[in-house]
C-alpha positions in Angstrom: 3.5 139.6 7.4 3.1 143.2 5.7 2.9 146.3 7.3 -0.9 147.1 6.7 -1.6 143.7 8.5 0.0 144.4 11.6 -1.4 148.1 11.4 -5.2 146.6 11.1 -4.2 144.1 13.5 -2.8 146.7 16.2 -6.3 148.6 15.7 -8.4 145.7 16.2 -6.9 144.9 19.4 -7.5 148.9 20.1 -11.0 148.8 19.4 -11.3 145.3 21.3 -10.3 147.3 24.7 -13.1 148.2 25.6 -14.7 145.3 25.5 -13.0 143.0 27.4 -9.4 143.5 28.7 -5.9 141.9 27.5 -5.7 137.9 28.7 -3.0 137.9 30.8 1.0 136.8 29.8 2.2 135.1 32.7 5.7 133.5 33.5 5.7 129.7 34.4 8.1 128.6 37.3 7.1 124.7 36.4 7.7 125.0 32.8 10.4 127.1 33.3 12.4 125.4 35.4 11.7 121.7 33.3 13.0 123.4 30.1 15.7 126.0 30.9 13.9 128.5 29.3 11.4 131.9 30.3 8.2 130.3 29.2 5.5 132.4 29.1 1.7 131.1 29.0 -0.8 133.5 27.0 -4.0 132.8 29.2 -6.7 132.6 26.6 -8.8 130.6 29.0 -9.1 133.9 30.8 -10.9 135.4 28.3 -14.9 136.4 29.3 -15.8 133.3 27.1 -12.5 130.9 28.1 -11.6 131.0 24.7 -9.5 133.8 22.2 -12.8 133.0 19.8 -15.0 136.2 20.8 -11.4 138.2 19.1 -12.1 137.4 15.7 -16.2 137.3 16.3 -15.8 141.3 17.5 -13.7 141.7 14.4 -15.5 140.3 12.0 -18.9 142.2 13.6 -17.5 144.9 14.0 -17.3 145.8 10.4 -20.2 145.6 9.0 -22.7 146.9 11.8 -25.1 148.9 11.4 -25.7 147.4 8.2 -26.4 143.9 9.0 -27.8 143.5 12.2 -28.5 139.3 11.9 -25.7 137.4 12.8 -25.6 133.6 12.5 -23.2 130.6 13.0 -22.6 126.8 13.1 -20.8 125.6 16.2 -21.0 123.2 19.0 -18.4 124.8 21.3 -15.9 128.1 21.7 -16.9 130.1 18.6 -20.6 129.5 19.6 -20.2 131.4 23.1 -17.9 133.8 21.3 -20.6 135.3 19.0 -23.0 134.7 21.3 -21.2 137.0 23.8 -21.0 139.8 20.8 -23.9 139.6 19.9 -25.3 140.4 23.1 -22.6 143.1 23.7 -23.5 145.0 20.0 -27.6 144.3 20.7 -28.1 142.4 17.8 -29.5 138.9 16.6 -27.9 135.9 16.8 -29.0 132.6 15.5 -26.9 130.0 16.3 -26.9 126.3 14.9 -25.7 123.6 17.2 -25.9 119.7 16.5 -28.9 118.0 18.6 -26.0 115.8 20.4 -24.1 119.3 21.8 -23.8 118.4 25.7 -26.2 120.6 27.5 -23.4 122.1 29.4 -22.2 124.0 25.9 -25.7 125.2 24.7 -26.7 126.7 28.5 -23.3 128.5 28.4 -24.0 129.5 24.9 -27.4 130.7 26.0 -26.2 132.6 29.1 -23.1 134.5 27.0 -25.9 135.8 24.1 -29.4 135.9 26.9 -31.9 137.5 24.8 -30.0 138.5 21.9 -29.2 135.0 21.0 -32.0 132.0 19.6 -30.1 128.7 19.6 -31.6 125.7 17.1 -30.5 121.8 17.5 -30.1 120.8 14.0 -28.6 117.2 12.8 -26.4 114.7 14.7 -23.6 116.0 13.5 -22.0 119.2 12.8 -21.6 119.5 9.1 -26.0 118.4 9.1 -25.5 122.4 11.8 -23.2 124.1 8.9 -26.1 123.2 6.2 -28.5 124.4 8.0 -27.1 127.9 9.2 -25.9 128.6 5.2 -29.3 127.8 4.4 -30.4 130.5 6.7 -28.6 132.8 5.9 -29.5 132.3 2.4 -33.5 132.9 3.0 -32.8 135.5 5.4 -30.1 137.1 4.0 -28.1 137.2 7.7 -24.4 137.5 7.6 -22.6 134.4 8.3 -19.3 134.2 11.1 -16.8 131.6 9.7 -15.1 130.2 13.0 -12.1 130.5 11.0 -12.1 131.2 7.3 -12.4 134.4 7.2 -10.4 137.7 6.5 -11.7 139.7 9.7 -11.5 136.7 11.7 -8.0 135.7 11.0 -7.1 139.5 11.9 -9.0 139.7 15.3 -7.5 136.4 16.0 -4.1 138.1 15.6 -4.7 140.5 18.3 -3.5 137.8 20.5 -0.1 138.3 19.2 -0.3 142.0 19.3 -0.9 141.7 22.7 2.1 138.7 23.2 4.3 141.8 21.9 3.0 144.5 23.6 3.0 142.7 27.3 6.2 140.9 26.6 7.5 144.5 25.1 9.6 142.7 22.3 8.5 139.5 20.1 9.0 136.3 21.6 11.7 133.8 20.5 9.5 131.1 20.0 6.1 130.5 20.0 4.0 127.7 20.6 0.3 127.4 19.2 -2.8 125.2 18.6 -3.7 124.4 15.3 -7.4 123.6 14.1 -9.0 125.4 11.2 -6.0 128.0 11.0 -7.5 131.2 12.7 -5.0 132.0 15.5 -1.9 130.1 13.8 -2.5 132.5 10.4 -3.0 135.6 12.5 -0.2 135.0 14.6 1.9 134.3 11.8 0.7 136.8 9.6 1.5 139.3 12.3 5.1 138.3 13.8 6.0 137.3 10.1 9.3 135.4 10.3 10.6 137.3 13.4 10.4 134.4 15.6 10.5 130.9 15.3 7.4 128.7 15.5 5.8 125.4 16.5 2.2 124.6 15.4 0.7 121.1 17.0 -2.3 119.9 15.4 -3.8 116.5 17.1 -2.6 113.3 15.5 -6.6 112.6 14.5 -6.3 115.7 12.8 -3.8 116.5 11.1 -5.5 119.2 8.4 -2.6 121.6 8.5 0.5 119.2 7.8 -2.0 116.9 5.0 -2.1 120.3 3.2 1.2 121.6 3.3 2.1 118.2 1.8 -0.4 118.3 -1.1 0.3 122.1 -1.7 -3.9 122.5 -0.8 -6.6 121.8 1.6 -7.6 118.6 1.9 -10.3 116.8 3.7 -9.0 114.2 6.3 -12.0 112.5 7.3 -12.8 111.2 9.5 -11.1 112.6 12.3 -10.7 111.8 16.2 -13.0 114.8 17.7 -12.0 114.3 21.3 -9.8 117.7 21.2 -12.3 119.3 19.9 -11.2 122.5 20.0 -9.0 121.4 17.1 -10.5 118.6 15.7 -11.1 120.2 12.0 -11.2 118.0 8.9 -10.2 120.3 6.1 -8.0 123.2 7.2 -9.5 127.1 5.6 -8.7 128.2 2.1 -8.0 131.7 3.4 -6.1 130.8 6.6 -3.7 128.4 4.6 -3.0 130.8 2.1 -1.6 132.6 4.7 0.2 129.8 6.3 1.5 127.8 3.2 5.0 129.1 3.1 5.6 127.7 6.7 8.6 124.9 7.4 6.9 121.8 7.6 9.2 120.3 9.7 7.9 123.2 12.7 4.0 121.1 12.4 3.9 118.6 14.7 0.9 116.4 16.6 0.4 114.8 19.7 -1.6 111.6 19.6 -4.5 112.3 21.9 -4.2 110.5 25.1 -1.0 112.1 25.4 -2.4 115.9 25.7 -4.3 114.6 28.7 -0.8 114.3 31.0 -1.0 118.2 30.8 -4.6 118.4 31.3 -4.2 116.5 34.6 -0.5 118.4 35.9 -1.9 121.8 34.8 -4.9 121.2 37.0 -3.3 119.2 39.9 -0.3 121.4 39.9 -1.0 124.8 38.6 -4.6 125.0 39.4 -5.2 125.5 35.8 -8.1 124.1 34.0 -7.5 123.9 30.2 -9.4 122.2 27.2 -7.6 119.3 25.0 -6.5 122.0 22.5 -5.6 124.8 25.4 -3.0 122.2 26.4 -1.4 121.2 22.9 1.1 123.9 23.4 2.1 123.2 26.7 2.4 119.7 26.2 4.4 120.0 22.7 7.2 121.9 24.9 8.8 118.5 25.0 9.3 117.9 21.2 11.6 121.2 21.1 13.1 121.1 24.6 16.0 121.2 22.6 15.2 123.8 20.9 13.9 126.2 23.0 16.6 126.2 25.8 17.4 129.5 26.9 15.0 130.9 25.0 12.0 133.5 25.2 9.1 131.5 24.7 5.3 131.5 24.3 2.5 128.6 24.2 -0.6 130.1 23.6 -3.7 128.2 25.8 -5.9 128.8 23.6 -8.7 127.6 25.6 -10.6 126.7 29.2 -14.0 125.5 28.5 -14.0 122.1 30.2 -16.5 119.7 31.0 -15.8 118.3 34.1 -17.5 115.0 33.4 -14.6 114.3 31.4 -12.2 113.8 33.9 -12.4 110.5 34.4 -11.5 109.6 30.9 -9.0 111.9 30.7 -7.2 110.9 34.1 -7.8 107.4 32.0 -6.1 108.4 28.8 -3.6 110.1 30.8 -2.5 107.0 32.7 -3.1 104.7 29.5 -0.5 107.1 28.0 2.0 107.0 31.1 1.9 103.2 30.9 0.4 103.0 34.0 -2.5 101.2 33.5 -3.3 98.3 31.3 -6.6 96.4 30.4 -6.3 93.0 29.3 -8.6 90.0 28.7 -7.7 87.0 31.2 -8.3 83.4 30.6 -9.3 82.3 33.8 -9.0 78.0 34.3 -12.8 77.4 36.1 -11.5 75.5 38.8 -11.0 76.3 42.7 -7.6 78.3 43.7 -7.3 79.6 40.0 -8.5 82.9 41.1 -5.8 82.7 44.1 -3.1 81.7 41.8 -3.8 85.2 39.6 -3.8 87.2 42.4 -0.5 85.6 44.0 0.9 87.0 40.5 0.2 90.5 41.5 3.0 92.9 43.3 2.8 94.8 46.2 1.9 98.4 43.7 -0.9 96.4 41.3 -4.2 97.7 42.2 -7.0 96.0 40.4 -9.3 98.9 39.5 -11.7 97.2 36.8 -13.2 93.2 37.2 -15.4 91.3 35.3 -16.0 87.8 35.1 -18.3 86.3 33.0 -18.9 82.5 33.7 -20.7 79.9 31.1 -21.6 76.6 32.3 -20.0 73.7 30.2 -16.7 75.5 29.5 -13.3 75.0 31.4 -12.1 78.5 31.5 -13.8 82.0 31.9 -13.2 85.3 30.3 -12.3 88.4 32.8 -11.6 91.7 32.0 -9.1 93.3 34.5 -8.0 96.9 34.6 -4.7 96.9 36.8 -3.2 100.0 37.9 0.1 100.5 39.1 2.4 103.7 40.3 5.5 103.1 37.9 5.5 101.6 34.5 8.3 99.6 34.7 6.0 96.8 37.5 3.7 95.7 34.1 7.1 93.8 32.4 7.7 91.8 35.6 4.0 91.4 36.4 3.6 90.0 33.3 6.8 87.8 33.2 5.2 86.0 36.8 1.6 85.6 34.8 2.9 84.3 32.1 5.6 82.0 34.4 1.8 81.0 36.7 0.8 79.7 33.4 -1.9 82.1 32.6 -3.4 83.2 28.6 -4.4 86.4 28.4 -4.7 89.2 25.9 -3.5 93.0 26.1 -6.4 95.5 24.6 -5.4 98.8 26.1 -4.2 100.3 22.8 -7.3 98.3 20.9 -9.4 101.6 20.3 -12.3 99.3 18.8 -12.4 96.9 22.7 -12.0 100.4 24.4 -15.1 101.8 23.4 -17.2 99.3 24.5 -15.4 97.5 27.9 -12.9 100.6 28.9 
């Protein structure tokens, strides 16, 4: 918002050059076109590390080398590889703490970004067990710990994004569009374009840090959150980063429930060819709360972020469909006699694909429990499919929206 923050901001980027070169700003026909506006994507999953996290880590490093040359962190994901790709790049030490249960996937590519310079240790199930642990190291060793967010230096290396938005784009944007977790890239971004454009921040709806403390005026702790984006998945948004973003309108913070993120997961790679994380698609996907807003507009969404575990696909083509209303789970009560299985089946129309079926027969009961998964190519068959089970005299119960049932049968 001030002058001496855009200038520091502006020099960071500078200094970032040469590095690793700008992530591209590039134009989006598909977006375009569905919005009536020039939307813009800010490719952060092009960055050496997929994510904008090595900005801030180089920032933050920067200034205070040579006289601390031990650098340590608490991560399971993006900032991980970002300061384990600076570390290596400045030839220092880097201890970095990840939770025992991080996929294997994250710590090679943690351990590939930082080689030699970096030492990984598996501490705790969970991440905060990881935070204790690295602040406790620091402590004895007196290394110099990265926040992934809560910090002054990271906040400004995370804002040369936005210098960058302005300087390929040659003016500031209209709008822009950008993922919210701990506050990093939303308070640098902010800080720098100030109120020269309008804004939309997205959070995830089993995270809402961001809009719980603009309502209580302070942080707050909104455990326990849903950590499937998690990219964004943060509990308690930074003291630093929302002192920088508490005089922002409320009504511009916004969340997507979860399953819903994963329809432009699954477009952006079918259609685009782009592979994003749940939070490097929040923007994209939050177009569609402001469509009004934005048309004939400049606009940005920043994707923040590409590291994505292919394993994951299937549940996220999953959520994605769950979300679409084109698939449904539901718990059949199936009479145990002959032709009842027939009589279910006659029920079905032409575009109901059975994809899941389980039947679980006990001797000295009249009926049997099934659990179907039925798949269809248009939400509007499930109302009538339903109408003729129901009309073929059949019990049955709907879980696909029972979160507790889907983690153990879907």
């Amino acid at each position: 918002m001030t002058e001496n923050f855009q200038a520091m901001a502006t020099l960071a980027t500078a200094k970032m050059r040469p590095v690793f070169p700008a992530t591209p700003l590039l134009r989006n026909e598909l977006l375009s076109d569905r919005f009536g506006a020039d939307i813009y994507l800010k490719r952060e999953d092009l960055s050496p590390v997929r994510s904008y996290k090595l900005r801030g880590a180089f920032n933050a490093m920067r200034k205070v080398i040579p006289d601390q040359d031990v650098f340590v962190c608490a991560s399971a994901g993006n900032h991980a590889q970002g300061v384990a790709f600076m570390c290596r790049h400045f030839g220092v030490r880097g201890v970095i703490f990840m939770p025992v249960t991080t996929p294997e996937q994250k710590v090679l590519k943690t351990r590939m970004f930082g080689g030699e310079a970096v030492e990984i240790q598996l501490v705790g199930d969970y991440f905060d067990a990881s935070l204790r642990a690295a602040q406790a190291f620091c402590a004895s060793e007196g290394a110099h710990f990265l926040s992934p967010f809560d910090d002054e230096d990271v906040i400004e290396g995370q804002a040369s994004v936005a210098v960058e938005i302005e300087q390929q784009l040659g003016r500031v944007p209209d709008h822009i569009i950008l993922p919210v977790g701990g506050g990093g890239l939303s308070a640098g971004t902010y800080s720098y374009f100030g109120n020269e454009c309008a804004y939309t921040f997205v959070e995830p709806s089993g995270a809402k840090s961001l809009a719980a403390a603009l309502d209580e005026g302070t942080p707050v702790d909104v455990s326990p959150v849903n950590t499937f984006v998690d990219g964004a998945s943060v509990a308690q948004i930074g003291t630093r980063t929302f002192e920088r973003l508490k005089t922002i309108n409320r009504a511009d913070v916004i969340d997507l429930e979860e399953d819903r993120i994963c329809q432009t997961i699954i477009e952006m790679l079918n259609v685009e060819g782009i592979v994003l994380e749940p939070a490097g698609a929040m923007a994209l996907e939050a177009l569609g709360d402001v469509a009004d807003q934005i048309k004939g507009k400049t606009v940005v969404c920043i994707a923040s972020g590409g590291n994505f575990d292919f394993e994951r696909l299937p549940e996220v083509k999953e959520r994605a469909q769950r979300y679409a209303g084109l698939k449904k789970y539901f718990i059949l009560r199936l009479p145990q006699r002959p032709g009842a299985l027939r009589d279910f089946l006659d029920a079905l129309g032409p575009h109901d694909n059975i994809t899941r079926f389980e039947y679980m027969k006990k001797s000295a009961r009249n009926f049997g429990s099934v659990l179907i998964g039925i798949e269809t190519d248009a939400a509007e068959n499930f109302p009538a499919m339903f109408a003729r089970i129901d009309a073929a005299g059949f019990t049955y119960t709907d879980i696909t929206n029972d979160e507790t049932l889907a983690q153990f049968v879907i």
